[in-house]
N, C-alpha and C positions, 0 to 999 in steps of 0.2 A: 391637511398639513398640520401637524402638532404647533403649538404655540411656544417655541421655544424659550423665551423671555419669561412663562410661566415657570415652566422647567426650573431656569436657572435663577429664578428666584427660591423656589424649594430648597435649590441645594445649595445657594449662599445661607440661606434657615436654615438647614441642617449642620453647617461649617458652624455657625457660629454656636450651636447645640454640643456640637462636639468640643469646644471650649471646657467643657463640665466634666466634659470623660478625661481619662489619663492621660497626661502628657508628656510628662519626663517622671527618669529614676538617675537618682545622684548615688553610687555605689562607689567602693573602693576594697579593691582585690575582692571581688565577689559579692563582697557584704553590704548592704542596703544597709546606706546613712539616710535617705531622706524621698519621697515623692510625693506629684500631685499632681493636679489638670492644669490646663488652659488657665481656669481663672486663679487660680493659686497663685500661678504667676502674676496673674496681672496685681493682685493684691498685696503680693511679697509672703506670705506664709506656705511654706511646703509643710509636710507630715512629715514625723519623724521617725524611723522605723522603732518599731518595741522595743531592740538593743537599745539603742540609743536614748529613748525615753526610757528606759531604766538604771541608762549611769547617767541621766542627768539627775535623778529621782534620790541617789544615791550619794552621789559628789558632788550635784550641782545646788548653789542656795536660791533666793528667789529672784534676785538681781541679774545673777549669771544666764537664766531660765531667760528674766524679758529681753537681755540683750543678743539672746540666739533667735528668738522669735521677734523680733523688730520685726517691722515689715520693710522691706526693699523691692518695691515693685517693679516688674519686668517691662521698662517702657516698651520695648518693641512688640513684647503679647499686648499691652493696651495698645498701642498703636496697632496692630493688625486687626482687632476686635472690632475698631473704630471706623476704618476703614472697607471693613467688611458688612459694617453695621448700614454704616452711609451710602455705600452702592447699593445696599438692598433696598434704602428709605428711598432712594433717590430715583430709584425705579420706575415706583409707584407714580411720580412727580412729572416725571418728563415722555416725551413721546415715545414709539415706539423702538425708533434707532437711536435715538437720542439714552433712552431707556439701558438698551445692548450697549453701546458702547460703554457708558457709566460703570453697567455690571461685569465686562470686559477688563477696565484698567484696572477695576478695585479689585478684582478678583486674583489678578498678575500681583496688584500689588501688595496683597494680603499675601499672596504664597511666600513674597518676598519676606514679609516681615515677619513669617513663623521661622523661618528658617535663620533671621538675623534674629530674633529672643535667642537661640541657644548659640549663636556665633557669639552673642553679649555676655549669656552667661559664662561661658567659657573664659572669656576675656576676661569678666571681671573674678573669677575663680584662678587665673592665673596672678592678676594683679593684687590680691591678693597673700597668695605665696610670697611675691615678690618685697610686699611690705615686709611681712614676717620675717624672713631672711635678711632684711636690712635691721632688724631691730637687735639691740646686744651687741655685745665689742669683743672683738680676739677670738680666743675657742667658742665663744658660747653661738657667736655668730655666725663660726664654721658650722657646730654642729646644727642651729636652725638652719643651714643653706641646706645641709646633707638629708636634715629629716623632709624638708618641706619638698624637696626632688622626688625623695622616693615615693611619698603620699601623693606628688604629684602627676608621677607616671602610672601611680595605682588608681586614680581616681576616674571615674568613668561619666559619662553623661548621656543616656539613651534616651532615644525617641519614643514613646509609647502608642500603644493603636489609637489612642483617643488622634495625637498631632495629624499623624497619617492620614485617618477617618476627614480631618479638616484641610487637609490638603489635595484630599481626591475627591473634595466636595468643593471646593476651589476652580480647582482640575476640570471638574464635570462644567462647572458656572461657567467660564470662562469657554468650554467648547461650546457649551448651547447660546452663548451669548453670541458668538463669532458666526452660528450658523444662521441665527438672524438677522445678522448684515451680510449674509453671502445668498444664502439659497433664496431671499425676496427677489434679489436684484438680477437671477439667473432666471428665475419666473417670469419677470416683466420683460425681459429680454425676451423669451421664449414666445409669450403669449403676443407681441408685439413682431414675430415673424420676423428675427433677428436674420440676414441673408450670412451663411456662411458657415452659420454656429452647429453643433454636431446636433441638437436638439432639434425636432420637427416645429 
């Protein structure tokens, strides 16, 4: 019988590898404003597509440049990295079900938190807008509500293979984890001439 716990320690190592591959693309009506991996986020600096570093290159001075590049780190990518990180250490640590179940919850609960980074970005891309639009008095404040709408509905936020790759390595962890609390306990039942059970 495969050792499943080994299993799913590979592929919580491979989830947290995939952090490095592509994660999101930040576009608007087609056009690519900005992307990056996993840890990009976690860091706060995305790429900025060649448009875009070219009209900052153009119109933007040096002050304008470090205040687009600030870093704003994506707590919930560090948080799932963290969490992913720690069910893998914690593996190593504890017994064998003890072991599974660890790599079980983290692994639930890392999916949970790839998928709240971009619930956050979004959030905070809409709030945002919402500053912009309050700023200005009379017409000027109509017209930032009207512009910041339409960039609003034009802006996109996609998932890239890299997130995926760490979600179906997640996916994978959390199966093989579950099958080491389930198919042991079907065995010793088995081997132990269970009366009733469908197994001989």
């Amino acid at each position: 019988m495969p050792n499943f716990n080994t299993l799913a320690r590979f592929a919580k190592l491979a989830a947290l590898l995939c952090f490095f591959l592509p994660w999101i693309l930040v576009s608007c009506s087609g056009n690519e404003i900005a992307h990056g991996s996993g840890w990009d986020m976690m860091v706060g600096h995305l790429h900025p597509s060649d448009q875009i570093n070219g009209l900052q290159s153009q119109f933007g001075n040096e002050h304008s440049q470090r205040e687009m590049n600030r870093p704003a780190p994506e707590i919930f990518a560090i948080a799932a990295f963290a969490v992913i990180a720690l069910g893998l250490a914690l593996s190593f640590a504890l017994k064998k079900r003890g072991a599974a179940m660890t790599m079980l919850a983290t692994s639930v609960l890392g999916i949970a938190l790839c998928f709240g980074a971009f619930a956050h970005i979004s959030a905070e891309m809409n709030n945002q807008f919402e500053r912009q639009e309050k700023k200005g008095h009379g017409d000027e404040n109509e017209l930032r509500r009207q512009i910041g709408e339409q960039v609003q509905s034009a802006l996109r936020i996609e998932k890239l293979e890299g997130f995926w790759a760490t979600i179906i390595a997640l996916v994978a962890a959390a199966v093989l984890s579950g099958a080491t609390l389930t198919i042991p306990a079907r065995g010793a039942m088995a081997s132990a001439g269970c009366p009733g059970c469908p197994w001989p």
